[in-house]
One Martini backbone bead per residue (centre of mass of N, CA, C, O) as a GRO file, in nm:
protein
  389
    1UNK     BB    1  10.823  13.074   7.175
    2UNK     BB    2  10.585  12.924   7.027
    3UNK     BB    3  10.708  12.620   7.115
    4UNK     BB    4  10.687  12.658   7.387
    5UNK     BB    5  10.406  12.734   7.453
    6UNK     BB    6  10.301  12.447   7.320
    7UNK     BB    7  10.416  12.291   7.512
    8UNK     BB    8  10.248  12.382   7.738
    9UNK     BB    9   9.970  12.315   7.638
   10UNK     BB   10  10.041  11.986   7.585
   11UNK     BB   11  10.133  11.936   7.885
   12UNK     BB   12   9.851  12.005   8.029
   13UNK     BB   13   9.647  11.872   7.867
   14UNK     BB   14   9.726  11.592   7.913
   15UNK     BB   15   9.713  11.605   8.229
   16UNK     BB   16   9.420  11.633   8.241
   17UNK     BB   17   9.334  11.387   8.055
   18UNK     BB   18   9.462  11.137   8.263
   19UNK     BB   19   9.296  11.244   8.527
   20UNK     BB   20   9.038  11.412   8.408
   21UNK     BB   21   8.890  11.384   8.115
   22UNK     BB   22   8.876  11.061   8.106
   23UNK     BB   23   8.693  11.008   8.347
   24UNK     BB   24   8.469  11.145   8.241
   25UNK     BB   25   8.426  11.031   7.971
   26UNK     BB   26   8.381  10.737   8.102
   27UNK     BB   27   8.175  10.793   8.219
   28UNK     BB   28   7.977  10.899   8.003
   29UNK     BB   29   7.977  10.642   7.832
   30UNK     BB   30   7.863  10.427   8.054
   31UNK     BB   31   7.617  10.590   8.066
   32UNK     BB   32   7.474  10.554   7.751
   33UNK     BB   33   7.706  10.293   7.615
   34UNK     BB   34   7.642  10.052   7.791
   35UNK     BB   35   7.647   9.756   7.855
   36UNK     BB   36   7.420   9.449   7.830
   37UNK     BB   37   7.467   9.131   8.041
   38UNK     BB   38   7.446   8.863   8.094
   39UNK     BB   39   7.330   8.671   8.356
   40UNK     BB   40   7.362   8.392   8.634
   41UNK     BB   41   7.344   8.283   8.952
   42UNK     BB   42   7.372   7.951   8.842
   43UNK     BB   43   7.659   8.003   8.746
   44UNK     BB   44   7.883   7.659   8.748
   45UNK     BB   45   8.209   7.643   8.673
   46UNK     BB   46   8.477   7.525   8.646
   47UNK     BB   47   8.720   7.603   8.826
   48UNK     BB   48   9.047   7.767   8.864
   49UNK     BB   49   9.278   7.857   9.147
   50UNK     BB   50   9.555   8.027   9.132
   51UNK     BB   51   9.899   8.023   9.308
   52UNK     BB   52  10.178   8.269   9.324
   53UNK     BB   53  10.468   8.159   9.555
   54UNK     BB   54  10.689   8.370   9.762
   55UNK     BB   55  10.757   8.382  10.099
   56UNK     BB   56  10.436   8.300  10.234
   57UNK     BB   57  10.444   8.225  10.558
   58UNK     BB   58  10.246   8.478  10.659
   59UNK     BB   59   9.997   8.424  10.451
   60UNK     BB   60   9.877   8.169  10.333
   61UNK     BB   61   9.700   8.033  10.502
   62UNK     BB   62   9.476   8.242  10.498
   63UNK     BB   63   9.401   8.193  10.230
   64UNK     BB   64   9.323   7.927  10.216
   65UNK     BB   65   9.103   7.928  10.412
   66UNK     BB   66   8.945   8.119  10.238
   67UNK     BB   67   8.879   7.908   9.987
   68UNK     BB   68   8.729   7.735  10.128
   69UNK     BB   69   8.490   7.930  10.279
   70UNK     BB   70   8.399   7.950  10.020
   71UNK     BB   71   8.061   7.998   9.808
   72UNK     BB   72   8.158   7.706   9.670
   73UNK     BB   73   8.152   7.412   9.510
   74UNK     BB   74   8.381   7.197   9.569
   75UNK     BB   75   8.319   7.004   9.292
   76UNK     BB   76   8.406   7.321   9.096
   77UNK     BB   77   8.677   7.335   9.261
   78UNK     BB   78   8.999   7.440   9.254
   79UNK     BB   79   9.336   7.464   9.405
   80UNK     BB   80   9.693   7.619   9.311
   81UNK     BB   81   9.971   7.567   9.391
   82UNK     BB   82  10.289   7.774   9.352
   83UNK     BB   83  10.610   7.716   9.435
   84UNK     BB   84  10.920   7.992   9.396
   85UNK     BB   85  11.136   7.876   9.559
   86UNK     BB   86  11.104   7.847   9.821
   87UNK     BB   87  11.265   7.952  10.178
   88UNK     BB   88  11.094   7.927  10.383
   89UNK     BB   89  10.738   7.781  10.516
   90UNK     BB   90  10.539   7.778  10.245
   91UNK     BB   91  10.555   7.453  10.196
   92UNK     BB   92  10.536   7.340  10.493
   93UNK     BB   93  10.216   7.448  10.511
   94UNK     BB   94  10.086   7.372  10.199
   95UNK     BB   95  10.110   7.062  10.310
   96UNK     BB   96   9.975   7.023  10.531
   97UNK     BB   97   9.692   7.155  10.419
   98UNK     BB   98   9.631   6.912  10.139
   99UNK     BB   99   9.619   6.686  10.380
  100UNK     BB  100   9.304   6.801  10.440
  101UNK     BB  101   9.246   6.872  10.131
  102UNK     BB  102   9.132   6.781   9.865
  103UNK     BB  103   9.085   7.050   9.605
  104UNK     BB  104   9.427   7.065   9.644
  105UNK     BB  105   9.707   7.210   9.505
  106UNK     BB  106  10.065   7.101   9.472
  107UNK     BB  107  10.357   7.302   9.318
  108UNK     BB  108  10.716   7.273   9.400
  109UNK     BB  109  10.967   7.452   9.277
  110UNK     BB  110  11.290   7.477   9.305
  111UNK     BB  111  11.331   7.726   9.097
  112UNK     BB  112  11.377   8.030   9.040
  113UNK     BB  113  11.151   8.214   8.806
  114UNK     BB  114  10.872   8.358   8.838
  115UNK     BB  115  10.542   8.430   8.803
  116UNK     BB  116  10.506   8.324   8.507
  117UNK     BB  117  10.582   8.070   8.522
  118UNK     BB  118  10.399   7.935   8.738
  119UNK     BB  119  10.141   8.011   8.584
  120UNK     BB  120  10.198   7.859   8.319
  121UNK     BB  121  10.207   7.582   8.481
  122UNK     BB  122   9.950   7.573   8.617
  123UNK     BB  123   9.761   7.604   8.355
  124UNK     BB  124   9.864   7.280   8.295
  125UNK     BB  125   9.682   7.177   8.575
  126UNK     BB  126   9.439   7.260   8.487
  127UNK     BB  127   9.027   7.190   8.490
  128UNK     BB  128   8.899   7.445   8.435
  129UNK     BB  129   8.701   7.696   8.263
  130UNK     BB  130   8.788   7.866   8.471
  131UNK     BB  131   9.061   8.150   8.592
  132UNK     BB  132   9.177   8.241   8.898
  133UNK     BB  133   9.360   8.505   9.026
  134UNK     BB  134   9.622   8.514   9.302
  135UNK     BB  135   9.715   8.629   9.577
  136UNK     BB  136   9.882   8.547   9.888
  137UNK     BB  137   9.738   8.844  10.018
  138UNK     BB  138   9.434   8.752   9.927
  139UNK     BB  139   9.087   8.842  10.047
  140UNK     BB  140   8.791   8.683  10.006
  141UNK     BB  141   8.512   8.698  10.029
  142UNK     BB  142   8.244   8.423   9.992
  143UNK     BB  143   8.115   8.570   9.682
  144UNK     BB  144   8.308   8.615   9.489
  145UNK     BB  145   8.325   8.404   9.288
  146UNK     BB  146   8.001   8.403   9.212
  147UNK     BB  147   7.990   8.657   9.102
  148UNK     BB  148   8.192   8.646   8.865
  149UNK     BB  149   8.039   8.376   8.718
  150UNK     BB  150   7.778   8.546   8.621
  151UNK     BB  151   7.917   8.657   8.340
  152UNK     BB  152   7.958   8.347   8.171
  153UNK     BB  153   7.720   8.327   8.029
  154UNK     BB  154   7.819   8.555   7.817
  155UNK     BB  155   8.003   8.484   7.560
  156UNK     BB  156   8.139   8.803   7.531
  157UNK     BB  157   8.307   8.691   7.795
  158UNK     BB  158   8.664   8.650   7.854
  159UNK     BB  159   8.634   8.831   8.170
  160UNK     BB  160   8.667   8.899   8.532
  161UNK     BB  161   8.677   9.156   8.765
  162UNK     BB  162   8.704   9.253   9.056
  163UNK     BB  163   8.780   9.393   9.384
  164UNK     BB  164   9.019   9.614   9.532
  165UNK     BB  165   9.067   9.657   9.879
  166UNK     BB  166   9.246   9.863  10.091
  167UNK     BB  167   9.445   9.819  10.392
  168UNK     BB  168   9.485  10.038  10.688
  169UNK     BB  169   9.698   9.972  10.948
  170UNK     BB  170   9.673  10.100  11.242
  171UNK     BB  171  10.030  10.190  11.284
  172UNK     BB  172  10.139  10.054  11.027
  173UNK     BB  173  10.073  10.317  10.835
  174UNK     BB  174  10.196  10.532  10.690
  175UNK     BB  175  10.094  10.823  10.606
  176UNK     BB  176  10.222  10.919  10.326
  177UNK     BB  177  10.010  10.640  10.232
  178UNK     BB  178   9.810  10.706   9.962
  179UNK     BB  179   9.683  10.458   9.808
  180UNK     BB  180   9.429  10.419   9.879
  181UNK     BB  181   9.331  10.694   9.723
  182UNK     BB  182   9.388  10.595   9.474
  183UNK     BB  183   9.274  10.338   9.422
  184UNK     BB  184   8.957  10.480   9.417
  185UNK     BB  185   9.012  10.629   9.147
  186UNK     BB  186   9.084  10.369   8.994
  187UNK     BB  187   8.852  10.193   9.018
  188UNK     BB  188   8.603  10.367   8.944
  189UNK     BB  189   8.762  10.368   8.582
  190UNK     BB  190   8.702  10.060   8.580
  191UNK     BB  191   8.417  10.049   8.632
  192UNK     BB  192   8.367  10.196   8.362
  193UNK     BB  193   8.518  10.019   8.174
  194UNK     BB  194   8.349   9.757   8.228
  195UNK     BB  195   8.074   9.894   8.114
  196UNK     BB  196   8.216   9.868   7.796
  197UNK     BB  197   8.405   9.599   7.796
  198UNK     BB  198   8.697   9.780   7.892
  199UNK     BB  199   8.966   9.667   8.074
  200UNK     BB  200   9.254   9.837   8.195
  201UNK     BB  201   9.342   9.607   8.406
  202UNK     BB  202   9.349   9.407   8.576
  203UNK     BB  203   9.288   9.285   8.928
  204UNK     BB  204   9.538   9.075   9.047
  205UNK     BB  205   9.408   8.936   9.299
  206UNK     BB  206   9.106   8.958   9.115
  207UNK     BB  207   9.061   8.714   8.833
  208UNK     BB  208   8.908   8.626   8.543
  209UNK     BB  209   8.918   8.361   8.277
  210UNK     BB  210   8.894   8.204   8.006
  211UNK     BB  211   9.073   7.891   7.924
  212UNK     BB  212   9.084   7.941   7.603
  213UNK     BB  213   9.241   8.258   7.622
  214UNK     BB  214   9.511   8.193   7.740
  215UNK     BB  215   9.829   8.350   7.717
  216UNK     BB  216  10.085   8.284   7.765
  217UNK     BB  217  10.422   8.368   7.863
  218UNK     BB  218  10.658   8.506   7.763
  219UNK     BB  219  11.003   8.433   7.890
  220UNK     BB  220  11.200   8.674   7.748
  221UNK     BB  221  10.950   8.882   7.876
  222UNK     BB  222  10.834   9.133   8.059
  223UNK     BB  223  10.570   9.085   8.213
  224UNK     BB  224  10.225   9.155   8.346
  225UNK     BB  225  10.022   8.961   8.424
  226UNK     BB  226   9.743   9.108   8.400
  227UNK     BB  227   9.770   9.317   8.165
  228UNK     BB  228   9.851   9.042   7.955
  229UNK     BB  229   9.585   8.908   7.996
  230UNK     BB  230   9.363   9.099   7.927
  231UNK     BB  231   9.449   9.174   7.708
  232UNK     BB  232   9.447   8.942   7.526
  233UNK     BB  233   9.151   8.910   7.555
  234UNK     BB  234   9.067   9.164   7.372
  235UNK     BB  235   9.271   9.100   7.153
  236UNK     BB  236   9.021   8.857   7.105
  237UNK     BB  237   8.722   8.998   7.108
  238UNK     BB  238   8.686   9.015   7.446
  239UNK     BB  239   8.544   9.109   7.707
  240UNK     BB  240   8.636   9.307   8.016
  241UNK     BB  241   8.502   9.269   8.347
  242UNK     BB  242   8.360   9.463   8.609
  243UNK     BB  243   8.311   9.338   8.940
  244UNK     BB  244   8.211   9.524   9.265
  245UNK     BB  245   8.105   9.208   9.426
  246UNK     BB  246   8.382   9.165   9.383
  247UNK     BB  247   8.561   9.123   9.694
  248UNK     BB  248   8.873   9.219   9.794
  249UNK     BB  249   9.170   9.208  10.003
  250UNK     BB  250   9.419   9.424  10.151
  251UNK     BB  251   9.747   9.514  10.296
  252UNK     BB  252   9.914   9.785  10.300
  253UNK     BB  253  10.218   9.887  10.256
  254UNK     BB  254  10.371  10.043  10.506
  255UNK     BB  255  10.514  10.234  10.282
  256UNK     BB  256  10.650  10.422  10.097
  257UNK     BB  257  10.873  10.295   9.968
  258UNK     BB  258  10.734  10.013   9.878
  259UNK     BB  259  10.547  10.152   9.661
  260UNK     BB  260  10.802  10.284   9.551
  261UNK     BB  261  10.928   9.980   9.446
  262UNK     BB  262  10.682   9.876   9.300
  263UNK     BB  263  10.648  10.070   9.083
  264UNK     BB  264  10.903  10.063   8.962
  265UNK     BB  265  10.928   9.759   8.846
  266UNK     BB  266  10.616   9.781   8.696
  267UNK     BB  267  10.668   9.977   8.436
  268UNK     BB  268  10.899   9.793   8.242
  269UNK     BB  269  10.710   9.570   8.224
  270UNK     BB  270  10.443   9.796   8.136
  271UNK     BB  271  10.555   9.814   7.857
  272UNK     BB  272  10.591   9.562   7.715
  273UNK     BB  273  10.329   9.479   7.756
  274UNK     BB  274  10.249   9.682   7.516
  275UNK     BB  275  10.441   9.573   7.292
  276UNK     BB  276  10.229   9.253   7.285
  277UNK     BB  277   9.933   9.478   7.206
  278UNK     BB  278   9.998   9.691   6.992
  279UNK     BB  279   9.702   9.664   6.806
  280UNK     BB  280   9.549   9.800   7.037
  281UNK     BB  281   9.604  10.148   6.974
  282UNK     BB  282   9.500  10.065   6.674
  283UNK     BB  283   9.169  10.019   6.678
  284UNK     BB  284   8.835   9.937   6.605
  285UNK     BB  285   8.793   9.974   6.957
  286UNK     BB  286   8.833  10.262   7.053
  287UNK     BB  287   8.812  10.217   7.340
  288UNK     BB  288   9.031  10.112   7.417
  289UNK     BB  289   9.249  10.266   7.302
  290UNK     BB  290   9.165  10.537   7.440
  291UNK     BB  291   9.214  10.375   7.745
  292UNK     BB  292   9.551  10.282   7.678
  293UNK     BB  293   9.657  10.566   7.635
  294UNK     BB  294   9.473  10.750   7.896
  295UNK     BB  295   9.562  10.547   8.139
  296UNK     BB  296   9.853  10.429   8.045
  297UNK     BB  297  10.069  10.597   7.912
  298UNK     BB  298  10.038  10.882   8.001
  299UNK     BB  299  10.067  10.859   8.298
  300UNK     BB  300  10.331  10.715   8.273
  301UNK     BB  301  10.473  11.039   8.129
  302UNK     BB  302  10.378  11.235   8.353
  303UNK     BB  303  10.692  11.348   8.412
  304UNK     BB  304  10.739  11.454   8.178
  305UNK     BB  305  10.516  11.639   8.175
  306UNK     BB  306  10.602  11.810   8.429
  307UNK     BB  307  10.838  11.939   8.334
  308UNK     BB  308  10.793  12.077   8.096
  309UNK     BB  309  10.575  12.262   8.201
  310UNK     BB  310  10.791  12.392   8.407
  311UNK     BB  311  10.980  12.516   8.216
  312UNK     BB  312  10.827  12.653   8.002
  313UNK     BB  313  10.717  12.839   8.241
  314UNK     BB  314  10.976  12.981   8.313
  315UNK     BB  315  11.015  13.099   8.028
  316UNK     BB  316  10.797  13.254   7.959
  317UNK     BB  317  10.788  13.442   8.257
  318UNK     BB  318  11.097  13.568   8.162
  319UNK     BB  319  10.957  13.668   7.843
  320UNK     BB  320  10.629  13.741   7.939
  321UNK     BB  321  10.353  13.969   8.059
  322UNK     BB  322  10.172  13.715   8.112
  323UNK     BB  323  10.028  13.678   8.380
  324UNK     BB  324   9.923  13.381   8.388
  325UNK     BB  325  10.241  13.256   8.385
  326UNK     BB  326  10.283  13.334   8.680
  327UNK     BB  327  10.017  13.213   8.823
  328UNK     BB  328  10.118  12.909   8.751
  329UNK     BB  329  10.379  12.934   8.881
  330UNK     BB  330  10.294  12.966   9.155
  331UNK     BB  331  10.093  12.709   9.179
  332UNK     BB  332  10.374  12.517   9.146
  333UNK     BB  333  10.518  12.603   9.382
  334UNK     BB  334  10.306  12.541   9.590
  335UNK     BB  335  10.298  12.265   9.543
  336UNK     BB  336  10.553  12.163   9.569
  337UNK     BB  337  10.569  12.264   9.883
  338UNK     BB  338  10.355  12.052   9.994
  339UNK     BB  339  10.548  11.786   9.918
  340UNK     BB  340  10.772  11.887  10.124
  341UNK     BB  341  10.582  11.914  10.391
  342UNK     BB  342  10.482  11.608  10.392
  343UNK     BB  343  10.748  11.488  10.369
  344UNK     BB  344  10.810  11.587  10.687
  345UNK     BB  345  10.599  11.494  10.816
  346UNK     BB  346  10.632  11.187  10.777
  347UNK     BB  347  10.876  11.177  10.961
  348UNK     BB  348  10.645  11.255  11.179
  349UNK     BB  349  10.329  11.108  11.110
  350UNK     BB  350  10.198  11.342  10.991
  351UNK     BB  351   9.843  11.412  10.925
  352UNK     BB  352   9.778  11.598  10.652
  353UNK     BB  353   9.613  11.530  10.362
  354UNK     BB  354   9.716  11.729  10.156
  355UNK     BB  355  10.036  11.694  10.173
  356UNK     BB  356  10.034  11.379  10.156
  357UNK     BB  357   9.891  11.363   9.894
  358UNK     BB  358  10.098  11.527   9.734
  359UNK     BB  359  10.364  11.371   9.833
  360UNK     BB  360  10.251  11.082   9.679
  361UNK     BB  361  10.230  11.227   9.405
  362UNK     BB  362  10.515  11.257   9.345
  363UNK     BB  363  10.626  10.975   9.414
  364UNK     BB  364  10.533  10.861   9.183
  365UNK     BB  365  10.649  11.019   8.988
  366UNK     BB  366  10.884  10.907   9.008
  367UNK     BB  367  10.876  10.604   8.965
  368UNK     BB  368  10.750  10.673   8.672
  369UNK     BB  369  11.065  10.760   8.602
  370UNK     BB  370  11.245  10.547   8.706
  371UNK     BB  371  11.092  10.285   8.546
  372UNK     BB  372  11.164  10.448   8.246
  373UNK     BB  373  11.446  10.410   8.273
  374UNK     BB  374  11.478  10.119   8.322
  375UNK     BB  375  11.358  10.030   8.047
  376UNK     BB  376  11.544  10.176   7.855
  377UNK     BB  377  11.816  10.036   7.993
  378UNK     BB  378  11.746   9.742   8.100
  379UNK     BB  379  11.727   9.770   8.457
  380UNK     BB  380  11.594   9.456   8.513
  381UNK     BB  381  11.434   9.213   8.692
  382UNK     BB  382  11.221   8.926   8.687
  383UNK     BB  383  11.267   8.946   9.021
  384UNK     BB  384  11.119   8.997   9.331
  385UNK     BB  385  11.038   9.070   9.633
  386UNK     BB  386  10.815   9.074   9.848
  387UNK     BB  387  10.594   9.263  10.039
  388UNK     BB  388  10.602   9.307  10.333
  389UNK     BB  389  10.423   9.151  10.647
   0.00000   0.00000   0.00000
């Protein structure tokens, strides 16, 4: 019984420290210990903005044009597009708008091969000193690159997120779907982990980094490119910071669906990619280590901790006198309840807001464990569908 009892504690504690002793640490520390580094607003290096499409002809041009009419010196930036075997109108698309625009290159790919393969050709093309990352459905700011490029100025900075904010299409997106409410809490904790300059993975729609740090994605491993390249510049000793002023948008996926086969795909990515950096788990820069651990393995696993939790749960319950583990137990069921509660609502569109995030709370670990089934098995594909727009 007192192995199971330890089991009880030590997932218990995980689970805790993941969510909740973890953000808090990271905050008091970043509210301490956090570094002041230089800025300069008239720091103005040559851009080059990568954009990897695959069937964006719903929303590529919207992009487009949102990248001319940043208040960016337009003979500081080029922006480089590649088409991933694009079948719909993406390619003519943005054929037409390039014939209109200097500044802009396309690079048409015949056969599709995935977003890493594409990104790799393009910082090949690329002639900027800073190299930023966008997504085909990111809208940013007009001042968000001007943002960004203020702190290449401070030599210790190897890379610099934005802040990525999901948009709710009311109408549009399901009651059930609470990513927009998680994003914020993920936010928070990048933010927080930035003024440390150790930000445990870029935010993949805005982010960008020193073209001389850029290091390719290995061909034969499926890796996160956001997760892949961030984690890459700190494992070379370089700052990876958060800049909250630099603000980009996206459309929330329309449901709880989409949002759980995003999650599911993108988990066995990434553990591969913590794989490739594995140096960052016992490293020098302890807060690295801590944070890479603390936000990413631990959060990840937490499905199995969930079970876990669950099961100790019911045995000591059914073994000990101790009311404390009746009423935990009793606590557990409660949750679960709130879950199924949620579920039943969102078919029928009804938001009310406890049991729907309860609910997508579920959903979310169910993905991250269905995710790490499919990394154990290696049943997963290089390349997959964009989220429907």
């Amino acid at each position: 019984m007192y192995i199971i009892i330890i089991i009880f504690i030590c997932s218990l504690f995980f689970i805790l420290h993941t969510y909740i002793f973890y953000p808090i640490s990271i905050k008091i520390l970043a509210f301490f210990i956090r570094k002041n580094y230089k800025t300069d607003d008239n720091s103005l290096p040559k851009v080059s903005i990568l954009i990897s499409a695959y069937n964006e002809g719903k929303v590529i041009l919207k992009t487009l044009n949102n990248f001319y009419e940043q208040n960016y010196p337009k003979e500081k930036s080029e922006i480089i597009i590649g088409s991933d075997g694009s079948t719909d109108k993406t390619e003519e698309i943005v054929s037409q708008f390039i014939d209109q625009h200097s500044n802009f290159v396309f690079i048409p790919f015949e056969k599709r091969r995935g977003k890493k393969f594409v990104i790799n050709d393009l910082v090949k093309e690329a002639t900027g000193d800073i190299l930023v990352f966008c997504d085909s459905n990111t809208i940013y700011n007009k001042d968000a690159l001007s943002q960004l490029m203020r702190f290449y100025a401070d030599e210790r900075v190897g890379g610099v997120s934005g802040r990525l904010e999901l948009i709710e299409e009311t109408g549009f997106t399901e009651a059930g779907n609470k990513e927009a409410v998680y994003w914020e809490y993920e936010s928070w904790i990048k933010e927080c982990e930035g003024k440390l300059g150790a930000l445990i993975g870029a935010n993949g729609g805005i982010y960008s980094i020193r073209k001389e740090f850029f290091m390719p994605m290995p061909e034969y491993i499926s890796v996160v490119d956001d997760l892949y390249l961030s984690l890459k510049v700190i494992e070379m000793g370089k700052d990876f910071l958060y800049c909250k002023k630099a603000l980009a948008k996206e459309i929330l996926a329309p449901s709880v669906k989409w949002e759980f086969e995003r999650k599911v795909r993108i988990i066995p990515r990434s553990f591969e990619t913590i794989k490739q950096v594995k140096s960052l788990l016992f490293n020098k820069r302890v807060i690295v280590s801590y944070g890479l651990w603390s936000h990413k393995l631990i959060r990840w696993l937490t499905p199995l901790l969930f079970i876990l939790l669950l099961l100790s749960n019911i045995i000591i319950s059914f073994n000990s006198l101790n009311i404390f583990y009746d009423i935990f137990l009793a606590l557990q069921a409660f949750v679960i309840t709130c879950g199924v509660v949620g579920y039943l609502f969102s078919l029928k569109n009804i938001n009310i807001k406890i049991f729907q995030l309860t609910y997508y709370f579920f959903v979310t670990n169910y993905a991250l464990l269905k995710g790490f089934y499919k990394y154990i098995t290696k049943k997963y594909k290089p390349t997959w569908e964009p989220t429907p727009r």
